[in-house]
RODO-2510 file (C-alpha; in nm, 4 decimals, decimal comma):
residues 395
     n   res          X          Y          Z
     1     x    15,9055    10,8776    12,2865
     2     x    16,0761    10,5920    12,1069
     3     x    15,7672    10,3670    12,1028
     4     x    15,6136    10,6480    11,9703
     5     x    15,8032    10,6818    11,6790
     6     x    15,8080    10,2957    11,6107
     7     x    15,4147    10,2912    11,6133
     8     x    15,4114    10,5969    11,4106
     9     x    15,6936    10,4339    11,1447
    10     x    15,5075    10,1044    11,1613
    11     x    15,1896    10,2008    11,1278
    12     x    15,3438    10,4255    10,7873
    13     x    15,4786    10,0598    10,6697
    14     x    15,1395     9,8940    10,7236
    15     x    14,9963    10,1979    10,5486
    16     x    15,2652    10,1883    10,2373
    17     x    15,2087     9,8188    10,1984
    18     x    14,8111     9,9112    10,1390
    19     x    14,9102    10,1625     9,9206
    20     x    15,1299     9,9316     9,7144
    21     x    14,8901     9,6466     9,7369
    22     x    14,5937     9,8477     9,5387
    23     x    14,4361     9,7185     9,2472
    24     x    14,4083    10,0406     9,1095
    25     x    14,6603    10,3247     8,9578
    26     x    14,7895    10,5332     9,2504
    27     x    15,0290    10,8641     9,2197
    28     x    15,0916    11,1409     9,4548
    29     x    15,2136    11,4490     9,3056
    30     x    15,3464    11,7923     9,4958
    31     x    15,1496    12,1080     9,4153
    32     x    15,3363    12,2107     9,1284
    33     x    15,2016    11,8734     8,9553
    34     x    15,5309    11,7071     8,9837
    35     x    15,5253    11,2844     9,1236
    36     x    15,6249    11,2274     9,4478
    37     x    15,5436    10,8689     9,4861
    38     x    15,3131    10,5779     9,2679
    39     x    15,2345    10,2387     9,3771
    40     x    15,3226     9,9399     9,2035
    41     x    15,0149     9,9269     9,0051
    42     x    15,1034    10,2333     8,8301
    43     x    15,4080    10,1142     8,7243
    44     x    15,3017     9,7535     8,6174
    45     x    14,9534    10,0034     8,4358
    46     x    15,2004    10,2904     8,2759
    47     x    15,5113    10,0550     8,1931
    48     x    15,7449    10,3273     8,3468
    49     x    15,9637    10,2546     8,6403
    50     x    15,9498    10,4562     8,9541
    51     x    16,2519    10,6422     8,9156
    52     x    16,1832    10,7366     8,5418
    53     x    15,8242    10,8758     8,6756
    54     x    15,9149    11,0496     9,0444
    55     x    16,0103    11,4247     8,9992
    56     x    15,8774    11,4485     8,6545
    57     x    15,5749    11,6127     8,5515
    58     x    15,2508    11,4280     8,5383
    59     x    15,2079    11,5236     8,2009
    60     x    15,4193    11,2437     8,1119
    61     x    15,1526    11,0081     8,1196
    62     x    14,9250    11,2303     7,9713
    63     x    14,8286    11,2086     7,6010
    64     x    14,9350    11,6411     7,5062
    65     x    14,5968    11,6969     7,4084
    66     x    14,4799    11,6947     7,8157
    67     x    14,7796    11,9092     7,9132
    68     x    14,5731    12,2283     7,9304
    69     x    14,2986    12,0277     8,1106
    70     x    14,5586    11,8978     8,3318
    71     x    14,6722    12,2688     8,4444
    72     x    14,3021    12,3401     8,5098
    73     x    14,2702    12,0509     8,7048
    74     x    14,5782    12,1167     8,9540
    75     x    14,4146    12,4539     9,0194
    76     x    14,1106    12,2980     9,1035
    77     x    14,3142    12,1059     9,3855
    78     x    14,5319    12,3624     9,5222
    79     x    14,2014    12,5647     9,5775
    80     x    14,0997    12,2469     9,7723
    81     x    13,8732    12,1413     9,5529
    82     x    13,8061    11,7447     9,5043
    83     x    13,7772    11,6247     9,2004
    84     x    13,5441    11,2445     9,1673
    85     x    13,4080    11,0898     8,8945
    86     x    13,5857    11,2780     8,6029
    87     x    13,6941    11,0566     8,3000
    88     x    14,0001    11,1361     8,1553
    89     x    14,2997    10,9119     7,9919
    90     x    14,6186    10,7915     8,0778
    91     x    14,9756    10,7571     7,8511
    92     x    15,1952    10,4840     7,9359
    93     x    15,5435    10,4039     7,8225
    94     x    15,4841    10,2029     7,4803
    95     x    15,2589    10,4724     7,3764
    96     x    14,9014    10,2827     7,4449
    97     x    14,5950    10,4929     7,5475
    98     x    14,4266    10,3890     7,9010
    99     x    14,0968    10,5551     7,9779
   100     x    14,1019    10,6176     8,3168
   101     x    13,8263    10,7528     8,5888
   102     x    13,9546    10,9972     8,8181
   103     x    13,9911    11,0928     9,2485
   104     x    14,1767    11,3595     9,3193
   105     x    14,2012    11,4312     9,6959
   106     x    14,4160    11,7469     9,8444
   107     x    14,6809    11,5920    10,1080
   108     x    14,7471    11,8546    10,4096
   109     x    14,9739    11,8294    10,7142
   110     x    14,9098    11,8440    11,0887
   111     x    14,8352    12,2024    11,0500
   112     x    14,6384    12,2002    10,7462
   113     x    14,8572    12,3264    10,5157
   114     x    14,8597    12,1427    10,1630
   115     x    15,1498    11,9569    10,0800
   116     x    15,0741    11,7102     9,7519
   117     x    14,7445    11,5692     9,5695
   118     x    14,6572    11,2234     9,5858
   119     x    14,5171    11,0861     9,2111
   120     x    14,3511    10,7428     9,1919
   121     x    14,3334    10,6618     8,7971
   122     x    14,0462    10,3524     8,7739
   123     x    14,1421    10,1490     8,4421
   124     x    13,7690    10,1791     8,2853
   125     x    13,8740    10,0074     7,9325
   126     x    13,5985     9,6799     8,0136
   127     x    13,3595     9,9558     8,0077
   128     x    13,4589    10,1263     7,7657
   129     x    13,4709     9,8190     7,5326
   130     x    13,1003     9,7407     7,6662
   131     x    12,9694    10,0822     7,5807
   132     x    13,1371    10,0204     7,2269
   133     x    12,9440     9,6929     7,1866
   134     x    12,5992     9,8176     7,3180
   135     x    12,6238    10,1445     7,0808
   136     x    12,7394     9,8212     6,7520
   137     x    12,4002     9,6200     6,9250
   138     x    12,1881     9,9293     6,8784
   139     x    12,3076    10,0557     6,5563
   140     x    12,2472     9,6852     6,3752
   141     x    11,9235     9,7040     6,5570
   142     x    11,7951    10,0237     6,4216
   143     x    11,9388     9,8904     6,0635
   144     x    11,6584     9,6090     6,1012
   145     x    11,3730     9,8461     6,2336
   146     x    11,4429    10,0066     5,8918
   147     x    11,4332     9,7702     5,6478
   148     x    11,0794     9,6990     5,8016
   149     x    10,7439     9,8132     5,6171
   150     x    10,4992    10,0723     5,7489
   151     x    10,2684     9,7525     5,8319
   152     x    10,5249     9,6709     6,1214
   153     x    10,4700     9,9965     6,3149
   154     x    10,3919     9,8109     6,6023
   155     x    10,6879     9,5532     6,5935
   156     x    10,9276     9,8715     6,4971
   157     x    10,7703    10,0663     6,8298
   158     x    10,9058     9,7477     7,0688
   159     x    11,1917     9,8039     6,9190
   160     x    11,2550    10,1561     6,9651
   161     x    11,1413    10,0777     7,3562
   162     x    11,4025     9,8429     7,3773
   163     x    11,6728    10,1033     7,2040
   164     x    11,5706    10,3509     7,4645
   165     x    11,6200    10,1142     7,7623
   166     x    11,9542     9,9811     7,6244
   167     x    11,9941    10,3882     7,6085
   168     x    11,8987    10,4172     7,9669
   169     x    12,1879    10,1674     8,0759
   170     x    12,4664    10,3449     7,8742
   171     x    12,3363    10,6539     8,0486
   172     x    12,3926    10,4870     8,4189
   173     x    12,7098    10,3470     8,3131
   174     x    12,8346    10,6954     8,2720
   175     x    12,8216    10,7587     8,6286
   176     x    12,8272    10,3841     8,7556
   177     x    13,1563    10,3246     8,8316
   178     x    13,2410    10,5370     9,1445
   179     x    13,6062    10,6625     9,2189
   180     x    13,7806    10,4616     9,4445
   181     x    13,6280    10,5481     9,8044
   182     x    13,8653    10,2851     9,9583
   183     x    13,7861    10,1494    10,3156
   184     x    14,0700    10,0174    10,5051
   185     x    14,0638     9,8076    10,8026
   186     x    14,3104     9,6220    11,0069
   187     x    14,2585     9,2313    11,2572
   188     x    14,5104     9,1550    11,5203
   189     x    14,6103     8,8160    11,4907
   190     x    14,7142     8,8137    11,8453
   191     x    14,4493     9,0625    12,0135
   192     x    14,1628     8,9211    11,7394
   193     x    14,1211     9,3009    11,7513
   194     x    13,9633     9,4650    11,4283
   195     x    14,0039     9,8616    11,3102
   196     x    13,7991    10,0356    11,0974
   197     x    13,8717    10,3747    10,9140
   198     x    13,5921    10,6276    10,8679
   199     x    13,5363    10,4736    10,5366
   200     x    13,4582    10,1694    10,6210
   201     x    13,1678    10,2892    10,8867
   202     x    13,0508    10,4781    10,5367
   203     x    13,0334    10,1405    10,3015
   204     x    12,8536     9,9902    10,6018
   205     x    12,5976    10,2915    10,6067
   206     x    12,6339    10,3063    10,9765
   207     x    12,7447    10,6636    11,2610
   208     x    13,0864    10,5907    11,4042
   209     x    12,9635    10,7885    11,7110
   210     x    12,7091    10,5377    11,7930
   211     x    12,8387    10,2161    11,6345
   212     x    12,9392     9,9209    11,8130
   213     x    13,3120     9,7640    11,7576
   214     x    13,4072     9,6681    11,4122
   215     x    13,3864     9,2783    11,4875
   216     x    13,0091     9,2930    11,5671
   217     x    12,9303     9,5959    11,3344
   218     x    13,0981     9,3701    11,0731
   219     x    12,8806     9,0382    11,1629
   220     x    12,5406     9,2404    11,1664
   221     x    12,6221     9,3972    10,8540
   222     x    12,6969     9,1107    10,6468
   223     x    12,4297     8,8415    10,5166
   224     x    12,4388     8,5503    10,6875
   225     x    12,5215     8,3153    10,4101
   226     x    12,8164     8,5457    10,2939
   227     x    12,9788     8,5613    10,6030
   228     x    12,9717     8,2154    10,6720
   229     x    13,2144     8,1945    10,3352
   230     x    13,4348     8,5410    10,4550
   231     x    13,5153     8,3504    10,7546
   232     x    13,6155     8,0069    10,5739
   233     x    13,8361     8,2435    10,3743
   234     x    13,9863     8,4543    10,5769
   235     x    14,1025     8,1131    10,7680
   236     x    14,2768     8,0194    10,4395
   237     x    14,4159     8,3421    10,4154
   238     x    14,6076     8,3349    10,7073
   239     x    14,7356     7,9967    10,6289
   240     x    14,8628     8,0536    10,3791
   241     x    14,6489     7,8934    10,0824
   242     x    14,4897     8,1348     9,9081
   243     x    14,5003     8,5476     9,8825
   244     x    14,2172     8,7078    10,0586
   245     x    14,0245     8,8756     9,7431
   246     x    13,6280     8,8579     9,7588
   247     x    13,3513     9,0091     9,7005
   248     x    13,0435     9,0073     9,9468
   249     x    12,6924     9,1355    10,0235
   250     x    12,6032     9,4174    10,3210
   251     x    12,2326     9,5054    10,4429
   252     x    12,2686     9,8616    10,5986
   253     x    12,0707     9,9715    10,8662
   254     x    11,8232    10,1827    10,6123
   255     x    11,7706     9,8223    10,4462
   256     x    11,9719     9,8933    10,1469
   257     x    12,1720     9,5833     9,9733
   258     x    12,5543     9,6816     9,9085
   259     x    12,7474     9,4685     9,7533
   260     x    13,1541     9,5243     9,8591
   261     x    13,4630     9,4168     9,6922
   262     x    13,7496     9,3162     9,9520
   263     x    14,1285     9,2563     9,9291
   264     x    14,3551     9,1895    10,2080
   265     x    14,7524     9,1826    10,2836
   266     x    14,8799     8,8884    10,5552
   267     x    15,1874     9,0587    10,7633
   268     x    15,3400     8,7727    10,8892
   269     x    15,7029     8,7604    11,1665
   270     x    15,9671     8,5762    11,0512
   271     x    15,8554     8,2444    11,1568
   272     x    15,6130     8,3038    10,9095
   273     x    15,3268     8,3287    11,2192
   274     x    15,0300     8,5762    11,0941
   275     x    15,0726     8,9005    11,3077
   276     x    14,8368     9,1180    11,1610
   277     x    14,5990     9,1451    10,8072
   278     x    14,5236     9,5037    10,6490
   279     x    14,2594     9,5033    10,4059
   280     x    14,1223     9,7260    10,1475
   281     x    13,7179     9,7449    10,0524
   282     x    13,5484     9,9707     9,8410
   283     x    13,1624     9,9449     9,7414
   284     x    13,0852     9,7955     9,3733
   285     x    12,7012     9,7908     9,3960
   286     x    12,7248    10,0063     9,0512
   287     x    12,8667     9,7986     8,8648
   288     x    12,6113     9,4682     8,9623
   289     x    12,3332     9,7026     8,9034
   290     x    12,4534     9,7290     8,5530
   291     x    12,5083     9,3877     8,4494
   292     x    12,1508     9,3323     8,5695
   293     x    12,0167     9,6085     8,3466
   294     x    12,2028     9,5026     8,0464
   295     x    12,0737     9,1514     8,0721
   296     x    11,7404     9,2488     8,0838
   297     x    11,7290     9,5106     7,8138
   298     x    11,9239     9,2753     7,6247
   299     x    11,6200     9,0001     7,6589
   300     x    11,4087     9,3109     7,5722
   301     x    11,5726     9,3763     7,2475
   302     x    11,5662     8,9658     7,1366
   303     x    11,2117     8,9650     7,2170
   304     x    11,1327     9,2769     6,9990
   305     x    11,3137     9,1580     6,7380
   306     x    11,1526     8,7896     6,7699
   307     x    10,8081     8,9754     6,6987
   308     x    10,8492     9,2002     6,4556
   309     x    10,9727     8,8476     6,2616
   310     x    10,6777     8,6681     6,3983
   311     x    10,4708     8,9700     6,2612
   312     x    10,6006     8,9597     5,9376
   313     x    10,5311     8,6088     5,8669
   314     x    10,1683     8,6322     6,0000
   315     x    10,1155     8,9142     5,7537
   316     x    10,3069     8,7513     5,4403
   317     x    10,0407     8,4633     5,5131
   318     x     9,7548     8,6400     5,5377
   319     x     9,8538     8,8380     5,1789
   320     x     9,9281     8,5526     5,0216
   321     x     9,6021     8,3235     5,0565
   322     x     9,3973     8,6110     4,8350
   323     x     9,6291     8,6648     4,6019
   324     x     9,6593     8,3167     4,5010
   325     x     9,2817     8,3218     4,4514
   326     x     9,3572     8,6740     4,2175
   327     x     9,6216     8,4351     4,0289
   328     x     9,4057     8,1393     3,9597
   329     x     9,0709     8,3601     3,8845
   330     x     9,2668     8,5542     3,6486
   331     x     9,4012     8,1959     3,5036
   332     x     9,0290     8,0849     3,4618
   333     x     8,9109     8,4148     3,2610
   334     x     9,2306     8,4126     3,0490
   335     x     9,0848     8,0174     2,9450
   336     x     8,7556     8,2128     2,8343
   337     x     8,6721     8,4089     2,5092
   338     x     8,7967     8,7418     2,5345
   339     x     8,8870     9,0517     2,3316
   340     x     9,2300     9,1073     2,2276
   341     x     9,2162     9,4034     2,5206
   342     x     9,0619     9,2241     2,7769
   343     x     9,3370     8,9079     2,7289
   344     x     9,6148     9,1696     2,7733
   345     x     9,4784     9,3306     3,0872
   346     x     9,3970     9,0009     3,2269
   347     x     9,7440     8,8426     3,1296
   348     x     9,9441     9,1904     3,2991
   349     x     9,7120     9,0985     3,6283
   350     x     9,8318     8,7616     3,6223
   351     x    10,1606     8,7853     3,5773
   352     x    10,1634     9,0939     3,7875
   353     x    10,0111     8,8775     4,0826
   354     x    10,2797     8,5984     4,0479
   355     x    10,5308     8,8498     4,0930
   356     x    10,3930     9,0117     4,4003
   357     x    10,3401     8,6154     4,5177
   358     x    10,6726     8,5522     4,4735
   359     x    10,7924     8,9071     4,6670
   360     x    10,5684     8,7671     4,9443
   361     x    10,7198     8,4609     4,9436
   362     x    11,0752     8,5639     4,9693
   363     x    10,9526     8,7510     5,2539
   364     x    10,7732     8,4912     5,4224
   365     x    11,1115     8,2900     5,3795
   366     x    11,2886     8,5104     5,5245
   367     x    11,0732     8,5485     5,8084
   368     x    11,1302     8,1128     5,8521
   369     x    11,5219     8,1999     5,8136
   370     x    11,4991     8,4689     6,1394
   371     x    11,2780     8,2518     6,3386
   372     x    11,5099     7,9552     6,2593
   373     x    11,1883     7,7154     6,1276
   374     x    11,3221     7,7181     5,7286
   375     x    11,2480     7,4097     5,5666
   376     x    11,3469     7,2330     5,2375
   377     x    11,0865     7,1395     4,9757
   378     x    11,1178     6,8714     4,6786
   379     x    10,9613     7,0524     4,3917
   380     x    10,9720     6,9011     4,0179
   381     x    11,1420     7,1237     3,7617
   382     x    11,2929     7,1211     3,3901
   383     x    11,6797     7,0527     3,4076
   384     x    11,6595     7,1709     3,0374
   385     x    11,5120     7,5034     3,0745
   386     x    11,7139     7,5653     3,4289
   387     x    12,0096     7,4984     3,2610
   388     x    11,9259     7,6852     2,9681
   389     x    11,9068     8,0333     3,1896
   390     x    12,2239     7,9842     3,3470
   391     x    12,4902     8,1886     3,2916
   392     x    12,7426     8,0822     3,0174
   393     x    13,1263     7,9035     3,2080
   394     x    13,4263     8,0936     3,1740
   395     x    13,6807     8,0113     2,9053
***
């Protein structure tokens, strides 16, 4: 009975020291909402200390405005509902605003009667920030599309594609980032014995039933290449050198590529001799799916924008060539006899053409400027007259 209880207590220690060691926001609250217990990334995330939190009211770290939410939200539970995937924010102690992605799992005893709620609070600020700068990208793009001409219906169309597939990717992000399904296995330094909890079979895509041990599920699983470089540093762990925090690539059995993010916790006996390592994975195949997407539709919107450019100086060109013939025809007739009516519509042509030849030539400038091929002309001019128009100095 005593060895009982000393596996039971030490297998709770193992089990508290992988709660503690999560990289993520971690509080368990009673059914009345109150906290019963946070690990030490929720104090280092919320800036209060343990003893300020434990017994209070999770509305503490709640901005007020998500207190009513909050009540909703612990019925949900206590009806034994789970709640995944739900974005909501986060008050700490100085008064900053975390938004947060939230787990909430029902706990229940031996006999299946609830006893607290377990709430896993994923810091999503990076994304946040990355939606922010997509939705500035967009909104500076669309600015350009409109300061286009209807002759650039074409160019303004790639545009709009590339708006709707930078669209596209905001839309996955929103449900990209997965709550924290958390996979947590354990080695025997001494037996060379591996455990695996259900969750782990899951983020390997393989039965439990039918599986073989961990060790060799765990070698199929992984690419070759990647688990050449799991093994060199899971050897450094245990010496000592480095923490065990990686990320690595797993081919399930239904040929899907997963890509899995793994931490790990060295117990060690007091000579310091590695006795056992528990390790946490979870599955981050989302969020490498996304920085794909946003690399490509961010090459999608560069090249739109390099053609409508490349349109617009093709066109200025092509404008330009006849009217200079309109501006020196119109020169030649005004050298010729003509009635006082004639001269005057013939000299409002010409200097109406120069005009619209210099519009086109700003234009065709500015076309050089985007595309980066602006060059610098030597022209002759009179210093006399320039100097003449400019404005006045200052007293």
């Amino acid at each position: 009975m005593r060895d009982h209880r000393d596996i039971a207590e030490y297998r709770l220690h193992l089990l508290s020291k992988v709660f503690m060691s999560v990289s993520d926001p971690i509080l368990i609250e009673d059914m009345d909402g109150k906290v019963l217990e946070m690990n030490d990334e929720a104090v280092r995330a919320y800036g209060w200390r343990r003893e300020e939190l434990i017994g209070q009211s999770l509305k503490m770290i709640l901005p007020p405005r998500h207190h009513l939410f909050s009540d909703a939200l612990l019925r949900r539970c206590n009806a034994g509902k789970e709640i995944n995937n739900l974005e909501g924010e986060r008050l700490t102690k100085d008064g900053r605003i975390i938004p947060v992605l939230l787990t909430m799992t029902l706990l229940r005893d031996e006999d299946n009667i609830p006893t607290g709620i377990v709430t896993i609070a994923k810091d999503i600020s990076a994304r946040k920030e990355k939606e922010q700068e997509l939705e500035k990208q967009r909104s500076l793009l669309e600015e350009q599309v409109n300061l286009r001409t209807a002759q650039l219906q074409s160019a303004i169309e790639a545009a709009e594609n590339a708006n709707d597939e930078l669209q596209k990717v905001q839309d996955r992000l929103s449900i990209a980032l997965d709550s924290a399904q958390i996979g947590i296995w354990e080695f025997n330094a001494r037996t060379r014995e591996e455990t695996w909890d259900d969750r782990m079979y899951e983020l390997f895509g393989i039965d439990k039933k039918s599986a073989a041990d961990p060790h060799t599920e765990f070698a199929r699983g992984v690419l070759p290449e990647d688990l050449l470089k799991l093994q060199d540093e899971i050897r450094l762990t245990m010496s000592g050198e480095i923490d065990y925090d990686t990320v690595y690539r797993v081919r399930r059995p239904d040929g899907s590529l997963r890509y899995i993010k793994g931490s790990g916790l060295v117990i060690r006996d007091p000579d310091g001799t590695p006795v056992k390592v528990v390790g946490a994975n979870y599955d981050i195949t989302e969020l490498k799916d996304y920085e794909t997407n946003l690399h490509i539709a961010k090459e999608a919107a560069e090249s739109a924008n390099k053609a409508k450019s490349d349109f617009l100086a093709r066109m200025s060109h092509e404008i330009r060539t006849p009217m200079n013939a309109v501006i020196g025809m119109t020169h030649l007739a005004l050298q010729t006899d003509l009635t006082a009516k004639q001269r005057d519509y013939l000299r409002k042509a010409h200097g109406s053409a120069i005009s619209l030849l210099d519009i086109i030539n700003d234009i065709l400038d500015f076309s050089k400027i985007e595309a980066g091929r602006m060059e610098l002309k030597t022209s002759i001019f009179p210093l006399t007259s320039s100097l003449n128009k400019s404005p006045p100095s200052l007293p």
